[in-house]
C-alpha positions as CSV (number, residue, x, y, z in Angstrom):
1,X,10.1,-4.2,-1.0
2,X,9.2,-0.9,1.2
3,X,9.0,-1.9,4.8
4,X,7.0,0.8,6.6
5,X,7.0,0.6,10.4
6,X,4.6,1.5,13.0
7,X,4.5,2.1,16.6
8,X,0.6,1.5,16.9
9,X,-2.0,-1.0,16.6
10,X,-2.8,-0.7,12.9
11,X,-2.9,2.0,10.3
12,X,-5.7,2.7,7.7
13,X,-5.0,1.5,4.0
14,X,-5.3,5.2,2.7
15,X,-3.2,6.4,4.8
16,X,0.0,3.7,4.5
17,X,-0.4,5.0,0.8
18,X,0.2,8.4,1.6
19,X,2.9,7.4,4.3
20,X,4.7,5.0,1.8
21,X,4.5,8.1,-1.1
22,X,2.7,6.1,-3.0
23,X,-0.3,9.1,-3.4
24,X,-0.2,12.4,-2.2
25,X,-4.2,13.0,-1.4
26,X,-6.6,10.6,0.5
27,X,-9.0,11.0,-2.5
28,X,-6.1,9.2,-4.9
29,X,-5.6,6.6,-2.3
30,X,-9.6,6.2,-2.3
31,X,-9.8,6.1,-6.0
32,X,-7.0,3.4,-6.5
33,X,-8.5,1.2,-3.8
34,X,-12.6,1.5,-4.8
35,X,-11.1,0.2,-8.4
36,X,-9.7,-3.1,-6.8
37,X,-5.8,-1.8,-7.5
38,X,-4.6,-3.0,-3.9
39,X,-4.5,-6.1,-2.4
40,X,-3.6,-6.7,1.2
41,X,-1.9,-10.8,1.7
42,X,-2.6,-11.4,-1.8
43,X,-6.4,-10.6,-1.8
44,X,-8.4,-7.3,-4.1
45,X,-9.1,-4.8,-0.8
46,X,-11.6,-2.0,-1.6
47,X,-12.0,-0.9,1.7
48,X,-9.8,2.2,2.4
49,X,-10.2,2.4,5.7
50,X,-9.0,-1.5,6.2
51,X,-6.5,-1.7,9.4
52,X,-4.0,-2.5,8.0
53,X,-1.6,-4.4,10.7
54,X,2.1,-5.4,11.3
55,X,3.2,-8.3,9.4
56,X,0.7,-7.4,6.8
57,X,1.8,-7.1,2.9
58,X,0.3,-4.3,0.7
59,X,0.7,-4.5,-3.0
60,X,-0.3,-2.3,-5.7
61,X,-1.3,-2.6,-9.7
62,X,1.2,-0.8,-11.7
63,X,1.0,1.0,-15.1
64,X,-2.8,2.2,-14.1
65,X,-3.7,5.5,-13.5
66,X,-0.1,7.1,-12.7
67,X,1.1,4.4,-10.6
68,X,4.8,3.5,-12.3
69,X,6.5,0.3,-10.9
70,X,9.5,2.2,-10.0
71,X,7.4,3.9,-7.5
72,X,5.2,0.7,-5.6
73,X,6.4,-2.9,-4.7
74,X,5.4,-4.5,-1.9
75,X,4.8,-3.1,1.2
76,X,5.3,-4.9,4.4
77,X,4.1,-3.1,7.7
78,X,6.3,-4.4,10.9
79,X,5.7,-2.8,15.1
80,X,7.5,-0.9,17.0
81,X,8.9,1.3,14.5
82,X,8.5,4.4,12.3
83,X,8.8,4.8,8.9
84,X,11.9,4.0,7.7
85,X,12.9,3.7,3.7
């Protein structure tokens, strides 16, 4: 699992894609969400610009659209941090 930490209230679900590498453009990140490929605590998400909070887990569909499983597990989002790998 990738743990990505913040130091503010919430980050937007594009955006924690970018951060965690998991695209490299906000339009990838928009294209992989709008085609239900994320879910946040278990649940589809196609809203990119879901705040997305601390304690919160992000997963991703691999094998679509250049997304390999090497690259995406789960990603849990924890405070008072920044990122860390």
């Amino acid at each position: 699992m990738l743990e990505i930490k913040i130091n503010t209230e919430f980050i937007r679900l594009d955006a924690l894609m970018k951060l965690a590498g998991l695209v490299s453009m906000g339009g990838e990140a928009k294209h992989f969400i709008q085609d239900g490929q994320v879910k946040l605590n278990g649940e589809t998400c196609v809203q990119r610009s879901k705040k997305i909070r601390p304690g919160d887990i992000v997963g991703a569909l691999t094998g679509e659209n250049g997304i390999s499983g090497d690259q995406v597990g789960k990603i849990h989002v924890s405070d008072n941090w920044s990122y860390n790998s």
